[in-house]
C-alpha positions in Angstrom: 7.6 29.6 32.2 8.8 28.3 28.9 7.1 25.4 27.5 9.0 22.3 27.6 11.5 20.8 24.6 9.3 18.6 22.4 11.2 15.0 22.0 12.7 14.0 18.5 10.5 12.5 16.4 13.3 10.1 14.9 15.4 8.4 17.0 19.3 9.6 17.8 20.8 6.7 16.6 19.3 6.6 12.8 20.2 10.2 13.0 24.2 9.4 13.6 23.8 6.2 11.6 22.3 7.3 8.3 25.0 10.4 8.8 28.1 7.7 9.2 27.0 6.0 6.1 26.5 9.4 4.5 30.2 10.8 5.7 31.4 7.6 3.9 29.4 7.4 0.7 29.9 10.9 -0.6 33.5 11.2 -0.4 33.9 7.7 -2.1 31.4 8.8 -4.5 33.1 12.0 -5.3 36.3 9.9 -5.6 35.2 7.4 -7.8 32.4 8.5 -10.1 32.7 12.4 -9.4 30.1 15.2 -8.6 27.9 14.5 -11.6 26.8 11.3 -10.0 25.0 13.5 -7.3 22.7 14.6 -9.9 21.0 11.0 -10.0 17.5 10.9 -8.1 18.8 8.2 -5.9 22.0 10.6 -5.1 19.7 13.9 -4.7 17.0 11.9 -2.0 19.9 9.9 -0.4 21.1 13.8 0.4 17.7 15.1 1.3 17.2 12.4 3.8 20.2 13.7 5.5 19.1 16.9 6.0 15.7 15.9 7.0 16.6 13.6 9.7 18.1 16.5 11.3 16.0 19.0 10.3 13.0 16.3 11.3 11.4 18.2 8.2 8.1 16.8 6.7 8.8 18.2 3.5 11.9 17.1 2.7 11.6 13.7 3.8 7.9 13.5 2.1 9.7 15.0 -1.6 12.6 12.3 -1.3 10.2 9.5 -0.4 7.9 10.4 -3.3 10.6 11.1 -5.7 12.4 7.4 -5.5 10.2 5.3 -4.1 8.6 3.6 -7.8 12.1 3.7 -9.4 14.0 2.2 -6.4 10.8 -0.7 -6.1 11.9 -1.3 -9.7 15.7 -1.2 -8.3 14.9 -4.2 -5.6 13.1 -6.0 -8.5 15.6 -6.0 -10.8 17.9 -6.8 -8.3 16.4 -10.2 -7.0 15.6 -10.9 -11.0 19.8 -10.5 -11.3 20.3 -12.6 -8.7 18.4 -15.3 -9.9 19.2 -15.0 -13.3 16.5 -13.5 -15.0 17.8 -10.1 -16.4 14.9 -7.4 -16.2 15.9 -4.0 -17.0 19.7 -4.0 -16.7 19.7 -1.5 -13.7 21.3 -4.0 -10.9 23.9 -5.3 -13.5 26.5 -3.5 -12.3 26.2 -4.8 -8.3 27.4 -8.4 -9.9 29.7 -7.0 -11.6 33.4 -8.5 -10.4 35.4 -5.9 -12.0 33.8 -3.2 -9.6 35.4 -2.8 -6.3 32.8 -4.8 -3.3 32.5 -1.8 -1.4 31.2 0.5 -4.2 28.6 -2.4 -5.1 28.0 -2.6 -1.1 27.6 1.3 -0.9 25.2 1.5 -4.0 23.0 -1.1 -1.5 21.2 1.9 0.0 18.7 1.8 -3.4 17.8 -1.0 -1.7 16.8 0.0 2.2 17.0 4.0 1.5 12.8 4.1 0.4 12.1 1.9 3.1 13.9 4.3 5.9 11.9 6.9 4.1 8.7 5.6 4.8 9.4 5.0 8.5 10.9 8.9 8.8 7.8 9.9 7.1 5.5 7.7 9.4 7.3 9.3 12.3 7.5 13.0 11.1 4.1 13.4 9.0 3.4 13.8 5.2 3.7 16.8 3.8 1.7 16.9 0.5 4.2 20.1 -0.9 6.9 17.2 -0.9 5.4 16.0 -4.3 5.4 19.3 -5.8 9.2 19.8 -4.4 10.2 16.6 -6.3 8.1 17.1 -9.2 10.2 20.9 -10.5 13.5 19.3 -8.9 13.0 16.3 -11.5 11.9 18.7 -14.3 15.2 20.9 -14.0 17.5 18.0 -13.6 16.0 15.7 -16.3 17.3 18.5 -18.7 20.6 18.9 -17.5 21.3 15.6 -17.9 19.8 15.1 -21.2 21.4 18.2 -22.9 24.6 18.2 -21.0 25.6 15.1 -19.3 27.1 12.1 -21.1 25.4 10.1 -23.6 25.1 6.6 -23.2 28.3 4.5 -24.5 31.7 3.5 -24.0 34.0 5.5 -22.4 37.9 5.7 -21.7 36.6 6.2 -17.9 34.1 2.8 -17.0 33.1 5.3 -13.5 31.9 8.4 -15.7 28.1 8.6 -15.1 26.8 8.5 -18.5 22.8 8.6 -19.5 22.1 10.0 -15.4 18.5 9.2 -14.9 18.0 7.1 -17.5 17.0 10.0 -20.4 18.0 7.8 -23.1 16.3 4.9 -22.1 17.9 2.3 -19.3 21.2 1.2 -20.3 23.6 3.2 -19.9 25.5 1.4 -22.9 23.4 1.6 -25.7 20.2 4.4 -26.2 16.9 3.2 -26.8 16.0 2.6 -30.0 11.6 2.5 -29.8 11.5 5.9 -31.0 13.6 9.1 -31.8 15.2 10.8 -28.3 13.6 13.9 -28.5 10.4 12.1 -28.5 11.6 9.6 -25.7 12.8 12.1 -23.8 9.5 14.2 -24.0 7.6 11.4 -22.8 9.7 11.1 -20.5 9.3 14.5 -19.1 5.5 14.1 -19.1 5.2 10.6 -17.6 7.6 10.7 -15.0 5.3 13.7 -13.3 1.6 12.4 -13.7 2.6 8.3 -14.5 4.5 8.1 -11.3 5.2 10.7 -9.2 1.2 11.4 -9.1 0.2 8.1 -7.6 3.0 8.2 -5.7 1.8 11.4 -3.9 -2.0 10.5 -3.6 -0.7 6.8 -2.1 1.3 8.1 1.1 -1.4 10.8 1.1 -3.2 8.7 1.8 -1.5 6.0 3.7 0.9 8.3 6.0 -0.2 10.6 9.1 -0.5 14.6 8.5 3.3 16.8 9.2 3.8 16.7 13.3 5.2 19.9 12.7 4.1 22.0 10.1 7.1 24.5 8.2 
């Protein structure tokens, strides 16, 4: 006799949820900024979470969670510093930004809530320690393309072009840092990102999160 259908491990409804959101955010996206935006972290692991929901893969789920978790807890912190008028970074400037339609700021919420759904699909499907690895050469082939092809940071004709994606040039995407030369920045960059963040990242829900249910 066959063996009997194993449940889900995540629930229907935050499959068909997160995929709603998802059927709405990348064709406003597309519309608005264009496809380069999808080559932000944020963009890639919103993505990769929608695959792995469906997929219920370990891996995926695990690489997305590891690969925006730190930078999005920096999101929500600079966001609540906006809010209360103590400017951090810069990175949440834009969601008070009046000139910017509501329901782009609204969409661009998901930085918010998007590393906290991860961790619950990760509790529920396993981590899978190859997630960090995953992340780790996605980040190290984007990170170039952006820096040696993508815009610059400055002012443009077009106030929607992504310009300096994943922060290469420093956080603003205005005006380049100005602590040391690019190339050097953007080196450091390339080395920190992997063992400063992405490292103890990985050995934290390692350690924190159950094994893969399902191992592929």
């Amino acid at each position: 006799m066959p063996s009997p259908a194993k449940p889900p491990l995540i629930p229907l409804w935050i499959k068909l949820a997160y995929t709603g959101f998802m059927a709405v955010l990348i064709p406003v996206y597309l519309y608005h900024y264009g496809p380069t935006n999808f080559l932000y972290f944020c963009d890639v692991a919103a993505v990769m979470t929608l695959i792995a929901v469906w997929l219920e893969s370990p891996l995926l789920a695990s690489a997305a969670l590891v690969g925006i978790f730190v930078p999005q807890m920096v999101w929500v912190v600079d966001f609540f510093a906006e809010l209360f008028g103590i400017p951090l970074t810069g990175l949440t400037k834009y969601m008070f930004d009046q000139q910017k339609p509501f329901y782009l700021r609204f969409l661009s919420f998901f930085h918010f809530w998007l590393p906290f759904l991860l961790m619950l699909i990760v509790k529920w499907v396993g981590y899978d320690r190859r997630g960090a690895l995953t992340w780790v050469v996605l980040a190290l082939v984007l990170m170039p393309v952006c820096f040696f092809f993508m815009p610059e940071p400055g002012d443009y004709a077009d106030p929607n072009l992504p310009r300096n994606i994943n922060y290469v040039y420093g956080f603003s995407e205005d005006t380049e840092q100005t602590m040391m030369p690019r190339y050097v920045y953007f080196a450091l960059v390339m080395v920190v990102l992997p063992a400063g963040v992405l490292l103890p990242t990985h050995l934290l829900f390692a350690w924190l999160m159950p094994k893969p249910r399902v191992v592929a």
